[in-house]
C-alpha positions as CSV (number, residue, x, y, z in Angstrom):
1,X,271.9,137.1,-84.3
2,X,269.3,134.7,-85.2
3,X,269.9,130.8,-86.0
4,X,270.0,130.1,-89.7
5,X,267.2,128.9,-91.8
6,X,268.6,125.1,-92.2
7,X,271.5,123.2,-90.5
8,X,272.5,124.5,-87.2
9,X,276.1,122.8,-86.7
10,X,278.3,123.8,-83.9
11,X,282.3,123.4,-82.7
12,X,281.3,124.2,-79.6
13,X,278.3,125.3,-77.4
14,X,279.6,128.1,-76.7
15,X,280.0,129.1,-80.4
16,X,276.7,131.4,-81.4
17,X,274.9,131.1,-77.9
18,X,272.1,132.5,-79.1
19,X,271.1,129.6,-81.9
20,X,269.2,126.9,-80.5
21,X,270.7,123.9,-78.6
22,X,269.4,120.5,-78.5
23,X,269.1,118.2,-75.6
24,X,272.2,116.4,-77.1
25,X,275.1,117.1,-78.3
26,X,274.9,114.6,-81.1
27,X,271.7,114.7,-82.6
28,X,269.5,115.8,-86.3
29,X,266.8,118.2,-85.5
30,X,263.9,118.7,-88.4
31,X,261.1,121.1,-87.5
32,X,258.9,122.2,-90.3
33,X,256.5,125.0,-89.6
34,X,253.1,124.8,-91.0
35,X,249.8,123.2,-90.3
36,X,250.2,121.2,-88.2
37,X,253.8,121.9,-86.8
38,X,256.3,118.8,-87.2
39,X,259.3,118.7,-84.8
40,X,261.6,115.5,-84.8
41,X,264.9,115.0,-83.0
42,X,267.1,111.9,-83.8
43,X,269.3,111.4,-81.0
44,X,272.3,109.4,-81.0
45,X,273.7,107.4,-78.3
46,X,277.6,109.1,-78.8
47,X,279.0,111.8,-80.8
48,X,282.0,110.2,-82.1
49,X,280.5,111.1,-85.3
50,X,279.9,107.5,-87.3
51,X,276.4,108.1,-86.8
52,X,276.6,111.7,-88.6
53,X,278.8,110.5,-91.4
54,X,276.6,107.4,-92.0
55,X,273.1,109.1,-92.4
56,X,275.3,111.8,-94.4
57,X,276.4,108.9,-96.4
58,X,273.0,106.7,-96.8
59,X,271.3,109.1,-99.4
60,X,274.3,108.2,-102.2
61,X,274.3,104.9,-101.4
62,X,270.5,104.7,-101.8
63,X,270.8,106.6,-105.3
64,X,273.3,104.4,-106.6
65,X,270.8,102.0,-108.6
66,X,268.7,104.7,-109.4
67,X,272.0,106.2,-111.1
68,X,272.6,102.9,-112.9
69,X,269.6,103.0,-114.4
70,X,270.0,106.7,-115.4
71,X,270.8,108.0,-118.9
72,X,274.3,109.0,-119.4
73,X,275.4,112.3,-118.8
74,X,276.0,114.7,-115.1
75,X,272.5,113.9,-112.5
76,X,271.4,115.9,-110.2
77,X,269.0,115.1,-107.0
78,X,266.1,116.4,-109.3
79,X,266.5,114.3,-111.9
80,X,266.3,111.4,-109.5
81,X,263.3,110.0,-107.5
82,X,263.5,110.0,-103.8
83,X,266.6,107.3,-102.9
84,X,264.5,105.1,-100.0
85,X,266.0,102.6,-99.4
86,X,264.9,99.5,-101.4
87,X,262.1,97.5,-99.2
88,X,262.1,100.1,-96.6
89,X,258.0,100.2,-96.6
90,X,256.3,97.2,-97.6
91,X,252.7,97.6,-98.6
């Protein structure tokens, strides 16, 4: 069996073997194949899952004044622009 295309999330490391397996335990992998390859790994410091729930968590709380400022009616991601965080990157 090969990993899927996507999110790789385990209950065990012993669950699906064959998928690929981090150097932690808790941890975000993002590799995008193309020219050049990009491979990232956000590691956390413990897996008692806060940090998981809170980067889960940041992109709707980043779109809330975006969804303020919406029209009424249901929103979906594409009819949003990207929810950075406000003053993340200064110019």
């Amino acid at each position: 069996m090969h990993a899927p295309n996507g999110s790789v999330n385990r209950m065990a490391n012993d669950l699906a073997p064959d998928w690929p397996i981090g150097p932690s335990e808790a941890m975000y992998r993002i590799s995008v194949k193309g020219s050049p390859n990009l491979d990232c790994d956000f590691i956390f410091d413990r897996n008692d899952g806060a940090y998981g729930y809170s980067a889960v968590a940041l992109r709707a709380a980043n779109a809330i004044p975006y969804v303020c400022d919406a029209k009424p009616g249901l929103l979906t991601s594409l009819d949003l622009p990207l929810t950075l965080p406000h003053g993340a990157f200064r110019g």
